[in-house]
C-alpha positions as CSV (number, residue, x, y, z in Angstrom):
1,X,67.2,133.4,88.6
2,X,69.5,131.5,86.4
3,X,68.5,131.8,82.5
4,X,68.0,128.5,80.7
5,X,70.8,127.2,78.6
6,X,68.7,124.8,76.2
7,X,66.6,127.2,73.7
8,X,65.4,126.4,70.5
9,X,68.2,127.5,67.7
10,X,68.7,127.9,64.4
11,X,71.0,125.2,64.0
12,X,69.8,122.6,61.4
13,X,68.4,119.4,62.4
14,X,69.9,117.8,59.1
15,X,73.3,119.0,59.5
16,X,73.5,118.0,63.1
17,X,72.2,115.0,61.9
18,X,74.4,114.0,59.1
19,X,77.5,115.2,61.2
20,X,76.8,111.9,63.2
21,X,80.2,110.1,62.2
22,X,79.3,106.1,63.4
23,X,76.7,105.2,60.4
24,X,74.9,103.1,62.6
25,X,74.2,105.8,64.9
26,X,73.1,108.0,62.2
27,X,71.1,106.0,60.8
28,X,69.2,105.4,65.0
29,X,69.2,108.9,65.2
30,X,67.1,110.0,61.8
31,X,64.6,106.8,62.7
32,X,64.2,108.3,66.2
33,X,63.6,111.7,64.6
34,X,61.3,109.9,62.0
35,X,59.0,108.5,64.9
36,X,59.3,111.5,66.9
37,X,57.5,113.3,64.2
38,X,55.0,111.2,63.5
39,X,54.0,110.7,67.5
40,X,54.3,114.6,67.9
41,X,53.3,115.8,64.5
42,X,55.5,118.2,64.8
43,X,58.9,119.0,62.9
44,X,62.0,119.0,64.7
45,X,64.1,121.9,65.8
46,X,67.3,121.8,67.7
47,X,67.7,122.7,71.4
48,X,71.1,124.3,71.8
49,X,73.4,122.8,70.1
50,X,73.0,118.8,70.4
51,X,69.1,118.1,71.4
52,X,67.3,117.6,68.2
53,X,63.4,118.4,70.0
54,X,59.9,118.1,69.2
55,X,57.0,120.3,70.3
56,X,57.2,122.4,72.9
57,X,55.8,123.3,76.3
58,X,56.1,126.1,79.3
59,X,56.6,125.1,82.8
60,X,56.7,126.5,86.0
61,X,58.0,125.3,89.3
62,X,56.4,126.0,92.6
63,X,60.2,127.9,93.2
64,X,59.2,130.2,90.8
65,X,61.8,128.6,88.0
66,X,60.2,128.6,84.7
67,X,60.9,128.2,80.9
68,X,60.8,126.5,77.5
69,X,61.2,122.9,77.4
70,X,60.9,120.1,73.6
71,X,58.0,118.0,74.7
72,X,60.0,114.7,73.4
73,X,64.0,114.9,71.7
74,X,67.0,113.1,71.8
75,X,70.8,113.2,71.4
76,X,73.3,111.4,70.0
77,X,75.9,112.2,72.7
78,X,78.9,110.5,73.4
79,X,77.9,107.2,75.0
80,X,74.1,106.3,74.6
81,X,71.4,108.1,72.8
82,X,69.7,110.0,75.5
83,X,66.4,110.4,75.4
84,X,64.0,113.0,76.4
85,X,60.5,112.6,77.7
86,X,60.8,114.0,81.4
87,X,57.2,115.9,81.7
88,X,55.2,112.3,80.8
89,X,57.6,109.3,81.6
90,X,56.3,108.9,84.7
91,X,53.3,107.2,83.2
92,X,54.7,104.3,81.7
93,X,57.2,103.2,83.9
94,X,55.5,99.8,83.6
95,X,56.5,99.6,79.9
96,X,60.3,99.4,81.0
97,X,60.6,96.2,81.3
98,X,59.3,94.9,77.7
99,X,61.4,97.9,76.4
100,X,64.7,95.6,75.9
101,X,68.3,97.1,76.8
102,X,68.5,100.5,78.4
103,X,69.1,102.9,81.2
104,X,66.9,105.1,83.4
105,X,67.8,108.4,84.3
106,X,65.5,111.3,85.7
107,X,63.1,111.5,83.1
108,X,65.9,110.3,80.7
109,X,66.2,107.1,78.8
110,X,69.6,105.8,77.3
111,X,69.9,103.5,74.4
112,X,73.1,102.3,72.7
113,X,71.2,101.4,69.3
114,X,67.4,101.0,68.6
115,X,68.2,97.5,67.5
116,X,68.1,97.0,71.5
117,X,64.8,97.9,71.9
118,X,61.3,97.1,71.3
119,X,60.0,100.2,68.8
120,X,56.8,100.0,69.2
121,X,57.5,99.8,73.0
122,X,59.6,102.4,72.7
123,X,56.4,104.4,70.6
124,X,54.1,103.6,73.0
125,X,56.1,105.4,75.7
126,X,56.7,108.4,73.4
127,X,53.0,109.0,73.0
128,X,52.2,108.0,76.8
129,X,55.5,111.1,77.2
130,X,53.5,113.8,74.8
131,X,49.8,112.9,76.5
132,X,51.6,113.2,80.6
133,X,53.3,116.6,79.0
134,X,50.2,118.0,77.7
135,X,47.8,116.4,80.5
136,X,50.4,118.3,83.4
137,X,50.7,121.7,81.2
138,X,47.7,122.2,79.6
139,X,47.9,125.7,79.3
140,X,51.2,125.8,78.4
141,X,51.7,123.4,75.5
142,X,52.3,124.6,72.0
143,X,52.4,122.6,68.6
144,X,56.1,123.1,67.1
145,X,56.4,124.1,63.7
146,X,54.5,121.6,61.2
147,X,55.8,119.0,59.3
C-alpha cells in the first residue's frame, strides 16, 4: 500500500505564509489561518510543503487504506485558495449557496479572495467541517498542538 504524501512537517507556517508574493492573497491566507484557529483551537502546522493544517485525525477505509489527515487547512496554490474540510463538508452543503463566489470540489472548496465570500458563512461551515470530522472519527481525532 502506497504511503501518504501529505504529513505534517517542520516547515514553518509563518514562512510559508509570508512567502505569499500577491499582498492580497497574503493577507486571505493569514485571516483564513486566524479563523481556522479559533474554530479548531488548535495551532497550525504545515502538511507537506503547501497545506497550512489544523488538528488532526486518523482514518481508515473499508480497503484497508489508512492515515493522517489536518481536520480543516488550506493553500494558497496557484489559482484559488483551496480549501480543506473533506471528513465534515458533507453536512453543510445547504450553506453553499449563501456562501458567495466559489467552487466545489470533492470535499474541496476554492475561493479567489475571502472578499468573495460570506465569513461567517464560510465559519459556519468550518465548524459544521471539525463537528462531521470528529462525529465520523471519534476514536481517531486528536487536538493539534495548542495555541
Amino acid at each position: 500500500m502506497a504511503e501518504a504524501k501529505t504529513k505534517p512537517s517542520t516547515q514553518s507556517v509563518a514562512a510559508y505564509l509570508d512567502a505569499i508574493e500577491d499582498e492580497t492573497r497574503r493577507k486571505d491566507c493569514k485571516q483564513l489561518a486566524a479563523l481556522m484557529k479559533r474554530v479548531t483551537g488548535c495551532a497550525p502546522k504545515m502538511w507537506g510543503t503547501a497545506i497550512v493544517g489544523f488538528d488532526q485525525y486518523h482514518y481508515k477505509y473499508a480497503s484497508g487504506h489508512e492515515g493522517d489527515s489536518c481536520i480543516v487547512g488550506f493553500s494558497a496554490r496557484k489559482g484559488p485558495i483551496s480549501i480543506y474540510m473533506a471528513a465534515g463538508c458533507d453536512a453543510d452543503l445547504a450553506l453553499l449557496p449563501q456562501l458567495g463566489k466559489h467552487k466545489m470540489g470533492k470535499g474541496c472548496l476554492y475561493v479567489n479572495k475571502l472578499a468573495d465570500v460570506n465569513l461567517p458563512v464560510l465559519e459556519k461551515m468550518l465548524v459544521g467541517a471539525v463537528a462531521g470530522t470528529k462525529k465520523r472519527y471519534p476514536a481517531n481525532t486528536t487536538k493539534g498542538t495548542k495555541p
